[in-house]
C-alpha positions, 0 to 999 in steps of 0.5 A: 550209710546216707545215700545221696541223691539230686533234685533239679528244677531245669533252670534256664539260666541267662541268655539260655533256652529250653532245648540247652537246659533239657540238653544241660539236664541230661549230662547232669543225669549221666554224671550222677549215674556214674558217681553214684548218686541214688536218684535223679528228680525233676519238679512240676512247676507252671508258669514260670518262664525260665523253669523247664521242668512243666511237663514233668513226667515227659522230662522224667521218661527223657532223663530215664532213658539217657541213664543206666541205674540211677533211680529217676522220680519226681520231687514232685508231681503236684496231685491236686493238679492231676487225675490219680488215674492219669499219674497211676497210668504214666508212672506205671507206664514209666516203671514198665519202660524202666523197671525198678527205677521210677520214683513217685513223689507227691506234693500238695501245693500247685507249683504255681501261681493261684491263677494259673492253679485255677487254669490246670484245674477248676477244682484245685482247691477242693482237690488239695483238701481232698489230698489224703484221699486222693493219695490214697486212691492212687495206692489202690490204682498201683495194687494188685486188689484193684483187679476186680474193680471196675476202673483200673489203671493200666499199665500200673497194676501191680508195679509197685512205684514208690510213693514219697509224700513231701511237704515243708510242714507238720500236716504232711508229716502227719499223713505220710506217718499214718500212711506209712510212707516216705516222707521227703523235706523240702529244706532247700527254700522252707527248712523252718519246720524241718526237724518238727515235723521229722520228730511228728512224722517218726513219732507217729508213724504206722508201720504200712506194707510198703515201710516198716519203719520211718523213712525220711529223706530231706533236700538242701541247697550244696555247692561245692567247689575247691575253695570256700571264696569260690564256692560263696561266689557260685552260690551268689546265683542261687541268693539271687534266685531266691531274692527274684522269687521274694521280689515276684521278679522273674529272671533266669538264673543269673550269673554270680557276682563278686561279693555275697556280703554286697548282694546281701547288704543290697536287698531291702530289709524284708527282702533279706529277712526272707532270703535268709529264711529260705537258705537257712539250710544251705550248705556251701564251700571246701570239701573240708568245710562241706564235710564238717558241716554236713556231718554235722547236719545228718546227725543232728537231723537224723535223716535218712537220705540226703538230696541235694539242690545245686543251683549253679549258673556255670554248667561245668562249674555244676557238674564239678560241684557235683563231684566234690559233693559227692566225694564228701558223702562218700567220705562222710560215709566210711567213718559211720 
């Protein structure tokens, strides 16, 4: 049973805002808590005009409290930006309000830009070579040992949130396998390394008091609809996303156009050269054609989770993708 969860970056798509996006967000939240889906999970990122998700441990309370069962998390907060005193202190703060259904996943990198890094903290870089210790002193902060030091973190003594660590490369699957944690993929824009750095992590994995055996959960671009010529027209907003981010050209998320092949034919040579790269893992189309594909992936991959990242400029054209996603998984699932 592969359960199946949503990253969302709150996009603010042309000639939309912030208050719509974050009102876009929740509905999207509400629907995947009725279908089922195991967790909901918003990103950090700086400095970006048209991603809503900055402050994200605020959007993670909001989205938590518009929701019944659905796990919601962070796909993740940037630890090199932060105190692991402050994020043991609002996560633990989250678990209390909304008990066994916060999520805490970590990542290395800034989630922004080299200059605006130095602007959150003067120290990132020291911080992000400092980032195994510093996951670990978050461990420590989250356990019941800690109550005889003498800084503590409170709320979140004892509250036991889960820790993912996630990466697109081999050095994170090393240190989520000797810690023995979750390790979560981010196949939706980096997918090279993927399948390496899943055999490192399994291969190497030491068994923790939080997991026995590896666990590991990797994101992918999906976009369904109820053709496939449909499903590629949607997806022409998520290629030109990524031929945004290639060309450092900052757009909301923009509509579809009528033609993937003319999008494609259009960009430079680079610029297609690394697109292509960045969505090599994406999957997009027919329920029949989804079914077909991602069938295939869980077992080549052998993954645990799937998580899914659905950039769509059409909010109910989203929301439907979401439901025929889900109803492949589910589909998927009766014949293991």
């Amino acid at each position: 049973m592969i359960p199946i969860s949503i990253l969302e970056l709150a996009l603010i798509s042309q000639d939309s805002n912030a208050s719509a996006t974050f009102e876009k967000t929740k509905e999207l939240a509400q629907l995947a808590d009725t279908l089922g889906y195991k967790r909901f999970w918003l990103a950090e990122h700086h400095n970006m005009a048209h991603v809503a998700s900055a402050a994200t441990v605020v959007l993670i309370g909001y989205i938590a409290g518009q929701t019944q069962q659905i796990r919601v998390g962070s796909g993740g907060i940037m630890l090199p930006n932060h105190s692991p005193l402050i994020v043991a202190e609002q996560f633990g703060t989250l678990e209390t309000l909304y008990p066994n259904r916060i999520d805490l996943g970590l990542g290395r990198a800034p989630g922004t830009d080299a200059l605006t890094a130095q602007a959150i903290r003067k120290d990132f870089y020291e911080q992000s070579q400092q980032f195994p210790q510093n996951v670990t002193a978050l461990e420590t902060y989250f356990s019941e040992e800690n109550a005889t030091a003498k800084v503590r973190a409170f709320p979140a003594e004892g509250t036991n949130v889960p820790i993912w660590i996630l990466g697109s490369s081999r050095e994170s699957a090393i240190l989520a396998a000797a810690k023995g944690l979750p390790y979560a993929f981010a196949g939706h824009f980096a997918p090279r390394e993927m399948l390496t750095a899943f055999e490192l992590y399994r291969d190497n994995f030491e068994a923790s008091k939080v997991l026995k055996y590896p666990k590991t959960m990797t994101c992918i671009n999906a976009i369904a609809a109820d053709t496939d010529m449909e499903a590629e027209i949607l997806s022409t907003s998520l290629y030109q996303m990524f031929q945004n981010l290639v060309q450092n050209n900052r757009k909301p998320l923009q509509p579809p156009v009528n033609s993937l092949t003319n999008l494609m034919n259009e960009m430079s040579e680079e610029a297609r050269f690394h697109v292509n790269q960045m969505t090599a893992c994406s999957f997009v189309g027919s329920q029949p054609k989804l079914a077909s594909q991602l069938k295939e992936f869980i077992r080549f991959s052998k993954v645990d989770e799937l998580m899914i990242s659905c950039p769509i400029y059409d909010h109910q054209d989203k929301m439907k993708s979401l439901k025929l996603l889900k109803e492949v998984i589910d589909g998927i699932n009766t014949t293991y």
